[in-house]
mmCIF file of the N, C-alpha and C atoms, coordinates in Angstrom:
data_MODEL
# 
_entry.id   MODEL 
# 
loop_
_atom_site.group_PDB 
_atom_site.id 
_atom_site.type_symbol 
_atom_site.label_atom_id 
_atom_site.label_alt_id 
_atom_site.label_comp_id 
_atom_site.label_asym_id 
_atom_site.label_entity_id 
_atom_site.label_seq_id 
_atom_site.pdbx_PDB_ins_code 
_atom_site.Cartn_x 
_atom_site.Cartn_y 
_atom_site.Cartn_z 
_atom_site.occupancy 
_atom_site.B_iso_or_equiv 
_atom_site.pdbx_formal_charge 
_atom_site.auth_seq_id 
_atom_site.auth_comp_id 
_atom_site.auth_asym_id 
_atom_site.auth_atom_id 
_atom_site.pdbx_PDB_model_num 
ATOM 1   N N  . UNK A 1 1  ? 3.106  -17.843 4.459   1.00 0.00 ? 1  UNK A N  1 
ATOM 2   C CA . UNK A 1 1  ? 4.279  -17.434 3.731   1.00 0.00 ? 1  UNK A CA 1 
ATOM 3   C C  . UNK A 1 1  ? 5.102  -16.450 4.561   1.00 0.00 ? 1  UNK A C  1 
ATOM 4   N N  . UNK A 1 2  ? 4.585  -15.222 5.191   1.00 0.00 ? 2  UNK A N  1 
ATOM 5   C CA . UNK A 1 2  ? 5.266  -14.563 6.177   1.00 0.00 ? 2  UNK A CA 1 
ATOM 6   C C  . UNK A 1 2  ? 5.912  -15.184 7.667   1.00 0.00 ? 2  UNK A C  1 
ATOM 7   N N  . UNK A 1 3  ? 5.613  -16.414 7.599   1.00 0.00 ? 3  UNK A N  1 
ATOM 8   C CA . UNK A 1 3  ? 6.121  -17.192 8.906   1.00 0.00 ? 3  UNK A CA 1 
ATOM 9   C C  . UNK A 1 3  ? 7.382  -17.909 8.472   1.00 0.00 ? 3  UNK A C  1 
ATOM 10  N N  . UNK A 1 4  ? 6.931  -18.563 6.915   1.00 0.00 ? 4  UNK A N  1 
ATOM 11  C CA . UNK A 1 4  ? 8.261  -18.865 6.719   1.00 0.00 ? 4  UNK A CA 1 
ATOM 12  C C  . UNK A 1 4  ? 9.350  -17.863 6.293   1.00 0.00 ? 4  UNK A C  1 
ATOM 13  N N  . UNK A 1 5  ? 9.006  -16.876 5.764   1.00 0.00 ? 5  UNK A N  1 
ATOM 14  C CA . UNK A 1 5  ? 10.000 -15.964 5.389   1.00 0.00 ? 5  UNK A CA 1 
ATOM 15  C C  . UNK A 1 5  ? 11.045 -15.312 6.614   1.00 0.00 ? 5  UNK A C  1 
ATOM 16  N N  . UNK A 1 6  ? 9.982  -14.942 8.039   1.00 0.00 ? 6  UNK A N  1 
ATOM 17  C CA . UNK A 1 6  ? 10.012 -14.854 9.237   1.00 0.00 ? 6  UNK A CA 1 
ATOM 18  C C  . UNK A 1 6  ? 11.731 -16.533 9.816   1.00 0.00 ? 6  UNK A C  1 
ATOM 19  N N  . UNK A 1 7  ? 10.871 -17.211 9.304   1.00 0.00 ? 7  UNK A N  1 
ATOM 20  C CA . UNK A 1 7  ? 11.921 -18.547 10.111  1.00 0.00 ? 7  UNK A CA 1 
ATOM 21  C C  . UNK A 1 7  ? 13.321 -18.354 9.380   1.00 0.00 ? 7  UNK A C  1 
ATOM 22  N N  . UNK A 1 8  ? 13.107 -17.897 7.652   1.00 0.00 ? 8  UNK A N  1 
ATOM 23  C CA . UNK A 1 8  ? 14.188 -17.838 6.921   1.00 0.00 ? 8  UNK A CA 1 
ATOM 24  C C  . UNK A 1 8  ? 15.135 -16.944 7.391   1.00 0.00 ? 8  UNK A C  1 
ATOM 25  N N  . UNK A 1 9  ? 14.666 -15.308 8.009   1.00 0.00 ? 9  UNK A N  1 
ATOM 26  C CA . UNK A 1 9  ? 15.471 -14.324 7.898   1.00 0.00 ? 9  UNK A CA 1 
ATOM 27  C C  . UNK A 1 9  ? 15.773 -14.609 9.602   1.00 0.00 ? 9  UNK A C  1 
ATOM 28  N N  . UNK A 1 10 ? 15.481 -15.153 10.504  1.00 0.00 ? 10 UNK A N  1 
ATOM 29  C CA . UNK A 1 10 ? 15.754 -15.435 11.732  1.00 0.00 ? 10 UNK A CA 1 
ATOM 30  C C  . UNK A 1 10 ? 16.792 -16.461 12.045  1.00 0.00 ? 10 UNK A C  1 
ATOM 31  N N  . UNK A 1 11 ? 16.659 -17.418 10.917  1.00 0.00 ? 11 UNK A N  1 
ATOM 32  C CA . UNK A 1 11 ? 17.260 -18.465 11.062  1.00 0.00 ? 11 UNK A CA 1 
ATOM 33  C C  . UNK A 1 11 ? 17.280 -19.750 12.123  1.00 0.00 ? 11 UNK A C  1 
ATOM 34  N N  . UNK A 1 12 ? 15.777 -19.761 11.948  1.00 0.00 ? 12 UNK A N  1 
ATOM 35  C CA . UNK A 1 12 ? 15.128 -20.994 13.230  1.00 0.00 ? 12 UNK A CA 1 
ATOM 36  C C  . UNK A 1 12 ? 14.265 -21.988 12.297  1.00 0.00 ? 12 UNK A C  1 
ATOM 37  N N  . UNK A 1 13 ? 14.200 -22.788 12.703  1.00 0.00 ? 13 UNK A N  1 
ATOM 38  C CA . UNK A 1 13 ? 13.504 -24.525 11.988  1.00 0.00 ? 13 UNK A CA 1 
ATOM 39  C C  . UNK A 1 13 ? 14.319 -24.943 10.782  1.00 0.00 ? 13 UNK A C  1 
ATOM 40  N N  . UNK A 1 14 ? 14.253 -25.589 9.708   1.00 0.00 ? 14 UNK A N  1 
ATOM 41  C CA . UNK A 1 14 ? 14.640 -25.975 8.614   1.00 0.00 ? 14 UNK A CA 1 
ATOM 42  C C  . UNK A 1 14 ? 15.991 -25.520 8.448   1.00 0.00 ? 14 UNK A C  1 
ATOM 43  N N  . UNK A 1 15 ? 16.096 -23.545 8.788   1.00 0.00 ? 15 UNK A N  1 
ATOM 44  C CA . UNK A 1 15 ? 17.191 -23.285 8.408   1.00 0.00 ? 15 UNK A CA 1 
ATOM 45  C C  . UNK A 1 15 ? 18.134 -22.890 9.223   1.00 0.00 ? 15 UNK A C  1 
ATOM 46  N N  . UNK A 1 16 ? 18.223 -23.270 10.906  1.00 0.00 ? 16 UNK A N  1 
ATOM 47  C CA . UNK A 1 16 ? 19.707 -23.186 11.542  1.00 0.00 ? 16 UNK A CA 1 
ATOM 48  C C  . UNK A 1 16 ? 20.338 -24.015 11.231  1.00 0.00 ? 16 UNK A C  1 
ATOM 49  N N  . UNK A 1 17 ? 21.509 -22.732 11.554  1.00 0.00 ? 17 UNK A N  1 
ATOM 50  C CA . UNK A 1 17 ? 22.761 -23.285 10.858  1.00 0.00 ? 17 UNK A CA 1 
ATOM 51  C C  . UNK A 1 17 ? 22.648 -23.724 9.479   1.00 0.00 ? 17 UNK A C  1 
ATOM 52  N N  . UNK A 1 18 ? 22.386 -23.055 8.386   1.00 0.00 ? 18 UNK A N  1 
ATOM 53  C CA . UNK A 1 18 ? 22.184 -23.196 6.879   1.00 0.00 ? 18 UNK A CA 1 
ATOM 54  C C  . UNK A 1 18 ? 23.004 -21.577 6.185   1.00 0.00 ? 18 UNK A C  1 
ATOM 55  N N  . UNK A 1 19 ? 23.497 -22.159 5.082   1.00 0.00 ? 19 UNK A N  1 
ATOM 56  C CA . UNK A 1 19 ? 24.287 -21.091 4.730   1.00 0.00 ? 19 UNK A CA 1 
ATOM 57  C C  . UNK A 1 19 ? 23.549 -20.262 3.335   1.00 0.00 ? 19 UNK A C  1 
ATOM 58  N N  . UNK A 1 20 ? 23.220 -19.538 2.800   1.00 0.00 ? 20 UNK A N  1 
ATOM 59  C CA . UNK A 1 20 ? 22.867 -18.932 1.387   1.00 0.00 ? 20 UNK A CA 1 
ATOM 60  C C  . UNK A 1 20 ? 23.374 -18.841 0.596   1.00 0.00 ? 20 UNK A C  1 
ATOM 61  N N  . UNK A 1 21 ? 23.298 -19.279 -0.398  1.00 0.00 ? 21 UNK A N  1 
ATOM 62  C CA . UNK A 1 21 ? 24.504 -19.661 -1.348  1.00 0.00 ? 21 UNK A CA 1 
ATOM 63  C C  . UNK A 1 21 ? 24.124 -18.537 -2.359  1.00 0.00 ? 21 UNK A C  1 
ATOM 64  N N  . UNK A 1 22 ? 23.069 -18.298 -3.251  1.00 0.00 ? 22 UNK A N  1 
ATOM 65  C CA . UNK A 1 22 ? 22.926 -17.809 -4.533  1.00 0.00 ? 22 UNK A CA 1 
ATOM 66  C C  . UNK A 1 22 ? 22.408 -16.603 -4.215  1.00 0.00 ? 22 UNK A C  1 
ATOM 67  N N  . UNK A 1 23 ? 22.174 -15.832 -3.147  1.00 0.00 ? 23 UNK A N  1 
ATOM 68  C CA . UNK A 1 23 ? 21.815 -14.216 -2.642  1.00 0.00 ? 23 UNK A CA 1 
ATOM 69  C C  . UNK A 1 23 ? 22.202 -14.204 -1.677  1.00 0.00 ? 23 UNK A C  1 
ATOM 70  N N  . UNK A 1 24 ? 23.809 -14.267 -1.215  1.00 0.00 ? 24 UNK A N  1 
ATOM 71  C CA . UNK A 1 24 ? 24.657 -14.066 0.039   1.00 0.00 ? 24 UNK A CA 1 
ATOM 72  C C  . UNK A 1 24 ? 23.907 -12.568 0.634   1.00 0.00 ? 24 UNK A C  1 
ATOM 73  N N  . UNK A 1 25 ? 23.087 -12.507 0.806   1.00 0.00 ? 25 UNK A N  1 
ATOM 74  C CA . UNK A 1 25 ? 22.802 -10.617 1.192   1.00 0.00 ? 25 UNK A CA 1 
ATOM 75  C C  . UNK A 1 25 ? 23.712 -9.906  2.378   1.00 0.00 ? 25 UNK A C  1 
ATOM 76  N N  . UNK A 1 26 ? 24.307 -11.114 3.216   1.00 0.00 ? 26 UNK A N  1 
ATOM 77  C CA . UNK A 1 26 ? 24.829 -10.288 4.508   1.00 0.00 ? 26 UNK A CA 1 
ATOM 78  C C  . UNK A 1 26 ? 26.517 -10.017 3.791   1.00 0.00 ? 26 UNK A C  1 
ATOM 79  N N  . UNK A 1 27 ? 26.709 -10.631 2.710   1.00 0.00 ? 27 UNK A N  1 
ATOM 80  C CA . UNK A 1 27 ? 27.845 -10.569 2.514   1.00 0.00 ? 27 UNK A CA 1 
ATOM 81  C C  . UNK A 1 27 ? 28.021 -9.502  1.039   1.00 0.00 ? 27 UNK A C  1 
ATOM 82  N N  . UNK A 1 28 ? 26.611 -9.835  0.097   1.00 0.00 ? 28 UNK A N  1 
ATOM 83  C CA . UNK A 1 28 ? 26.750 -8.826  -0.808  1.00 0.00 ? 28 UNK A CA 1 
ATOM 84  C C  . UNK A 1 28 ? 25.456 -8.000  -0.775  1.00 0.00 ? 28 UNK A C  1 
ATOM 85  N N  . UNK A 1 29 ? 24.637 -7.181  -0.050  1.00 0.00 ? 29 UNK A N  1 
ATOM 86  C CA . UNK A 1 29 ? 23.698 -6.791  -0.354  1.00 0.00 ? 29 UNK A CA 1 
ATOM 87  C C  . UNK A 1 29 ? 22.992 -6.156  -1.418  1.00 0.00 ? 29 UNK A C  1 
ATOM 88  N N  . UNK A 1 30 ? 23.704 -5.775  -2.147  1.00 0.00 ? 30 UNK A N  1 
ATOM 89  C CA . UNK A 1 30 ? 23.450 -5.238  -3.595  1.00 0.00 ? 30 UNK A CA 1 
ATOM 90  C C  . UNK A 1 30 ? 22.358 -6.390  -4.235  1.00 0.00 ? 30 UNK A C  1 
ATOM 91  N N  . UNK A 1 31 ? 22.556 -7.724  -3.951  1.00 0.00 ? 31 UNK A N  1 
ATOM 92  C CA . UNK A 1 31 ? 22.490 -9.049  -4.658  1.00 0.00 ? 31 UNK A CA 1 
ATOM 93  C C  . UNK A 1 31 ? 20.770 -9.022  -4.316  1.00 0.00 ? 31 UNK A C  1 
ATOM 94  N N  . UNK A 1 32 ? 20.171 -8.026  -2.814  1.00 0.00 ? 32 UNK A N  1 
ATOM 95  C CA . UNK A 1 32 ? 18.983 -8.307  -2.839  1.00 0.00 ? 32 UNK A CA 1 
ATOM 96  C C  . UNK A 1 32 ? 18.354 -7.768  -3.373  1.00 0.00 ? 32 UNK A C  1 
ATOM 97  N N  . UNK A 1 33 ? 18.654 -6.872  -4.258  1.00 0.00 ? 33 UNK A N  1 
ATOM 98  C CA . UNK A 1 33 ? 17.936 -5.811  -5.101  1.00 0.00 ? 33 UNK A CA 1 
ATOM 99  C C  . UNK A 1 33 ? 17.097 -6.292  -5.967  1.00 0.00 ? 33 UNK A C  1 
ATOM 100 N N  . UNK A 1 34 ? 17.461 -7.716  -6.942  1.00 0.00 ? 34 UNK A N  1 
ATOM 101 C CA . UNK A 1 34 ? 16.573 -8.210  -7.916  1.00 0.00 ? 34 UNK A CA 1 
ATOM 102 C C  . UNK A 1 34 ? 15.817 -9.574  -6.926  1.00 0.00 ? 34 UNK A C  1 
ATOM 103 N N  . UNK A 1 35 ? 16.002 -9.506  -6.120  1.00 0.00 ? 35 UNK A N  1 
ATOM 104 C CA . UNK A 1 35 ? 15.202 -10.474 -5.493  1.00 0.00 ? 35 UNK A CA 1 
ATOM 105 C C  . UNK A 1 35 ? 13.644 -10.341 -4.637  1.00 0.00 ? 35 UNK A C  1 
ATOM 106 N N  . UNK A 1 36 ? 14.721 -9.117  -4.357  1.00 0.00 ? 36 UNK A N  1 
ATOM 107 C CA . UNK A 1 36 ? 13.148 -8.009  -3.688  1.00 0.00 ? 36 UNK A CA 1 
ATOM 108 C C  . UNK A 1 36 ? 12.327 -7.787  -4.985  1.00 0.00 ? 36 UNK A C  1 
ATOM 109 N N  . UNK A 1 37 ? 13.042 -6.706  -5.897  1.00 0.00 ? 37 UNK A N  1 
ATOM 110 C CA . UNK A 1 37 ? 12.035 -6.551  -6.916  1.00 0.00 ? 37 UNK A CA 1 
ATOM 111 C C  . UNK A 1 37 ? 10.896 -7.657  -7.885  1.00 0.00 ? 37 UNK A C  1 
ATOM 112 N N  . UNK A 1 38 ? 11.363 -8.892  -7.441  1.00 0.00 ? 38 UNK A N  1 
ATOM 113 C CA . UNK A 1 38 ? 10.556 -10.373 -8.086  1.00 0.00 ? 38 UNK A CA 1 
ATOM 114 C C  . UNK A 1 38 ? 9.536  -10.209 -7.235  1.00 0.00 ? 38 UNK A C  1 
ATOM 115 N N  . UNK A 1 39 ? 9.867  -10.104 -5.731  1.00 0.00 ? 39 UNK A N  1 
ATOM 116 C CA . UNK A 1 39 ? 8.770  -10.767 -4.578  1.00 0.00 ? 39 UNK A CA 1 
ATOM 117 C C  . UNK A 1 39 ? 7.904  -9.324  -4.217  1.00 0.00 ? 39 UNK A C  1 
ATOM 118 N N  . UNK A 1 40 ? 8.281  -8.213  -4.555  1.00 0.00 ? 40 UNK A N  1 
ATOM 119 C CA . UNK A 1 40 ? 7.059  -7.192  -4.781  1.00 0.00 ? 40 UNK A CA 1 
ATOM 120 C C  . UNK A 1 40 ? 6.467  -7.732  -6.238  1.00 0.00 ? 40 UNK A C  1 
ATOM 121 N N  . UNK A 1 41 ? 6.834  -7.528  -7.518  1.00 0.00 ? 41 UNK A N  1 
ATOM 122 C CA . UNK A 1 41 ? 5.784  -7.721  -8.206  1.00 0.00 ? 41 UNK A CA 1 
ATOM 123 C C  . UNK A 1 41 ? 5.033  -9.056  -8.028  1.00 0.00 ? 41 UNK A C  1 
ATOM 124 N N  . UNK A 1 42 ? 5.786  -10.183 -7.858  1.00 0.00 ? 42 UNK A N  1 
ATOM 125 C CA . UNK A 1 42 ? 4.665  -11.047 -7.616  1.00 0.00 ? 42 UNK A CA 1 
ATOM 126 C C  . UNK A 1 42 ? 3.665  -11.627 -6.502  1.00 0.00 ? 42 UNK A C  1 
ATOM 127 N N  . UNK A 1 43 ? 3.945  -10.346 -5.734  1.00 0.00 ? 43 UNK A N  1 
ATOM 128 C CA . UNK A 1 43 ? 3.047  -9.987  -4.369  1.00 0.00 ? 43 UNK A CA 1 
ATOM 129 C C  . UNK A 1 43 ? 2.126  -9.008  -4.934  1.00 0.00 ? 43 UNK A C  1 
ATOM 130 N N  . UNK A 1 44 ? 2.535  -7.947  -5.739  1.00 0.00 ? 44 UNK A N  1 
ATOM 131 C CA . UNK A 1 44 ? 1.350  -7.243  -6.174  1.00 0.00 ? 44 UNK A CA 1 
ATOM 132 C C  . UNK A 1 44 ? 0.295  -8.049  -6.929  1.00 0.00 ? 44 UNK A C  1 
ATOM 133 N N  . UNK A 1 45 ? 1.308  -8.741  -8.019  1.00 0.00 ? 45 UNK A N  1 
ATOM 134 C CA . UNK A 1 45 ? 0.238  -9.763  -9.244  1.00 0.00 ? 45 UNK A CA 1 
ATOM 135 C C  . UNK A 1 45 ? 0.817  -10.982 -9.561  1.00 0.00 ? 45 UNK A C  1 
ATOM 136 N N  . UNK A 1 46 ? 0.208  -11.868 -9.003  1.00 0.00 ? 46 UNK A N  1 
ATOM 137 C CA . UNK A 1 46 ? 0.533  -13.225 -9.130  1.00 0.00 ? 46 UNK A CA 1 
ATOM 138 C C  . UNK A 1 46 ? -0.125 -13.708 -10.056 1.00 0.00 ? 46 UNK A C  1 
ATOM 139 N N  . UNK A 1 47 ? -0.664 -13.559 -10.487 1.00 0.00 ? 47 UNK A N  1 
ATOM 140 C CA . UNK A 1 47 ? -1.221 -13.702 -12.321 1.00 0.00 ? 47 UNK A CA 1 
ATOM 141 C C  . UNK A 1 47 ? 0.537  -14.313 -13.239 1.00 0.00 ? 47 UNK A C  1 
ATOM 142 N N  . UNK A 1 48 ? 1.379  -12.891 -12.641 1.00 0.00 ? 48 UNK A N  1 
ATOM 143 C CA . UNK A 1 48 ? 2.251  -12.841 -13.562 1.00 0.00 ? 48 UNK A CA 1 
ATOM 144 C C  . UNK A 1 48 ? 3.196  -14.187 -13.796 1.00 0.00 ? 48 UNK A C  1 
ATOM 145 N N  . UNK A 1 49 ? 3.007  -15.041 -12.913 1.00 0.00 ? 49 UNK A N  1 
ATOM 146 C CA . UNK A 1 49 ? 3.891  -16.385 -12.920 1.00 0.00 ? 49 UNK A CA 1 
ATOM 147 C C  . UNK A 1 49 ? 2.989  -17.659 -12.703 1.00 0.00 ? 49 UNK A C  1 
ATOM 148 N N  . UNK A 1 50 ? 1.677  -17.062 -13.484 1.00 0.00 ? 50 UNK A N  1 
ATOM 149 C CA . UNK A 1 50 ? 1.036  -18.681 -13.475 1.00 0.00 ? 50 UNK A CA 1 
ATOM 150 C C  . UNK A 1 50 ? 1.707  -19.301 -14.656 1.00 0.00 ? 50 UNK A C  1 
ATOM 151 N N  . UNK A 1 51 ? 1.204  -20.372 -14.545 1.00 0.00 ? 51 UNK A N  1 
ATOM 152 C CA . UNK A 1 51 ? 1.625  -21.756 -15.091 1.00 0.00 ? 51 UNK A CA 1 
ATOM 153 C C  . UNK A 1 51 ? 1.225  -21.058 -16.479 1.00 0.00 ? 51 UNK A C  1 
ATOM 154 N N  . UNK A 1 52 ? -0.228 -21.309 -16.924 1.00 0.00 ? 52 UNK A N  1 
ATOM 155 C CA . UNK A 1 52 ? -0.343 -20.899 -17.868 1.00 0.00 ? 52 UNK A CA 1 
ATOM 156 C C  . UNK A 1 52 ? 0.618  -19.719 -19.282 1.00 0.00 ? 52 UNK A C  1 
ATOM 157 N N  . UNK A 1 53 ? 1.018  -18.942 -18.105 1.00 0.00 ? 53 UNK A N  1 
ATOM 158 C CA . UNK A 1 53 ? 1.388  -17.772 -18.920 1.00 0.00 ? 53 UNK A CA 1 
ATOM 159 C C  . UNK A 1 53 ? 2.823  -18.637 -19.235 1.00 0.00 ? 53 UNK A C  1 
ATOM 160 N N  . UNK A 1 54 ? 3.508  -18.869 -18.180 1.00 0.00 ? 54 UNK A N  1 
ATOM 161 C CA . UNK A 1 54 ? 4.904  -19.536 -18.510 1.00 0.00 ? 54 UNK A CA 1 
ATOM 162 C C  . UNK A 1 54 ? 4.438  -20.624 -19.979 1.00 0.00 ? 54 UNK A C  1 
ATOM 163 N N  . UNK A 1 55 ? 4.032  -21.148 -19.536 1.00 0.00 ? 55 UNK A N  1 
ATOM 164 C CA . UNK A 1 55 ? 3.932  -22.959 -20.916 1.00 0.00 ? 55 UNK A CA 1 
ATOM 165 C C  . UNK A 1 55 ? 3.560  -22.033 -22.371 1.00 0.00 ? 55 UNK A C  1 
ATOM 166 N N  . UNK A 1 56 ? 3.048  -21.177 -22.325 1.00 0.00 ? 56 UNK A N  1 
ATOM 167 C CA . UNK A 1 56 ? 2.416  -20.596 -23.384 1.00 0.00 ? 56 UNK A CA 1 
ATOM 168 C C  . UNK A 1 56 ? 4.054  -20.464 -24.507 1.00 0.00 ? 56 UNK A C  1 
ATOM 169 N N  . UNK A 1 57 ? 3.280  -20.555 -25.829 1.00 0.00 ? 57 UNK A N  1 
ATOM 170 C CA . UNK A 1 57 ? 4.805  -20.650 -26.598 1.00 0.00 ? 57 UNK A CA 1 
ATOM 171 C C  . UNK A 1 57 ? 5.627  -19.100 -26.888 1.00 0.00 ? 57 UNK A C  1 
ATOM 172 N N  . UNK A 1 58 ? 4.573  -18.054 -26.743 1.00 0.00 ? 58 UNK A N  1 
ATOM 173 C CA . UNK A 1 58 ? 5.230  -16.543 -26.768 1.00 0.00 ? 58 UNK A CA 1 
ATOM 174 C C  . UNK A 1 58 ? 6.052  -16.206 -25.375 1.00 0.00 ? 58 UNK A C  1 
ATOM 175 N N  . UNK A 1 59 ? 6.300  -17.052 -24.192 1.00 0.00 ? 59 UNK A N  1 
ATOM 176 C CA . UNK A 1 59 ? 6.709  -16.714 -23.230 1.00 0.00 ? 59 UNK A CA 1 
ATOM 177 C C  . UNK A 1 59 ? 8.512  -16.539 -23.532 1.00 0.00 ? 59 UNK A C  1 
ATOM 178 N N  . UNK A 1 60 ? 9.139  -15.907 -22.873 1.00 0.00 ? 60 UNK A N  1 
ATOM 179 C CA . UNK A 1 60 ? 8.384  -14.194 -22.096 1.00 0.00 ? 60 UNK A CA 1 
ATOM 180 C C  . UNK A 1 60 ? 7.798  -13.554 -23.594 1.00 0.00 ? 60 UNK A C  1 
ATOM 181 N N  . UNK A 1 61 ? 6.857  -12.487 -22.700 1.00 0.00 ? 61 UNK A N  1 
ATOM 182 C CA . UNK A 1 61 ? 6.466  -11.460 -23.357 1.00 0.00 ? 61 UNK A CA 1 
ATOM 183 C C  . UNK A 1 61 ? 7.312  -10.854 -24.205 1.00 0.00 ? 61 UNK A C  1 
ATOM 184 N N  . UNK A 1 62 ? 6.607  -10.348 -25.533 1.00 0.00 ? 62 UNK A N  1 
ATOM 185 C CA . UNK A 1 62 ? 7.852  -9.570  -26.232 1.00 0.00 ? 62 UNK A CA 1 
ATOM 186 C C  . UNK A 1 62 ? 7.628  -8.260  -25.711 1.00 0.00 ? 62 UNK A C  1 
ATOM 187 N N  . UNK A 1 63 ? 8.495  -7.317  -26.375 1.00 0.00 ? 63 UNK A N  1 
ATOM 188 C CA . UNK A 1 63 ? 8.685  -6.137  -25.630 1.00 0.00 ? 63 UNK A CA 1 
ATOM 189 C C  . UNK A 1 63 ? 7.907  -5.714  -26.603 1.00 0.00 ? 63 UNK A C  1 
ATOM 190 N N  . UNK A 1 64 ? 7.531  -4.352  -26.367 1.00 0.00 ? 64 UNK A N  1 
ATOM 191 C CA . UNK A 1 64 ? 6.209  -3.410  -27.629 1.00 0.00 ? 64 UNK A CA 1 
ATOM 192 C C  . UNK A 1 64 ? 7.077  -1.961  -27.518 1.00 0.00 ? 64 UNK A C  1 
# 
């Protein structure tokens, strides 16, 4: 996963010459703020986006 992330932010194999459409970061960086914050928590706990939890009929969580 760090190799491809590595090829993504370098822009070599699959993605030269490819443009970013839905998190422009070089153009809006603000935009990486909720993107980062997804890929830390679900680097800390990947629990949090199994299958299971998604299909379940209370998904999302309610708030308490």
């Amino acid at each position: 996963m760090i190799g491809e992330c590595r090829r993504l932010v370098i822009g070599s194999g699959p993605y030269a010459d490819s443009a970013e459409e839905l998190t422009p970061v070089r153009l809006d960086w603000i935009s990486a703020v909720p993107l980062a914050m997804i890929a830390v928590v679900l680097l800390a706990a990947p629990k949090l986006a199994s299958i299971r939890r998604i299909e379940r009929e209370d998904f999302p969580p309610r708030s308490s």
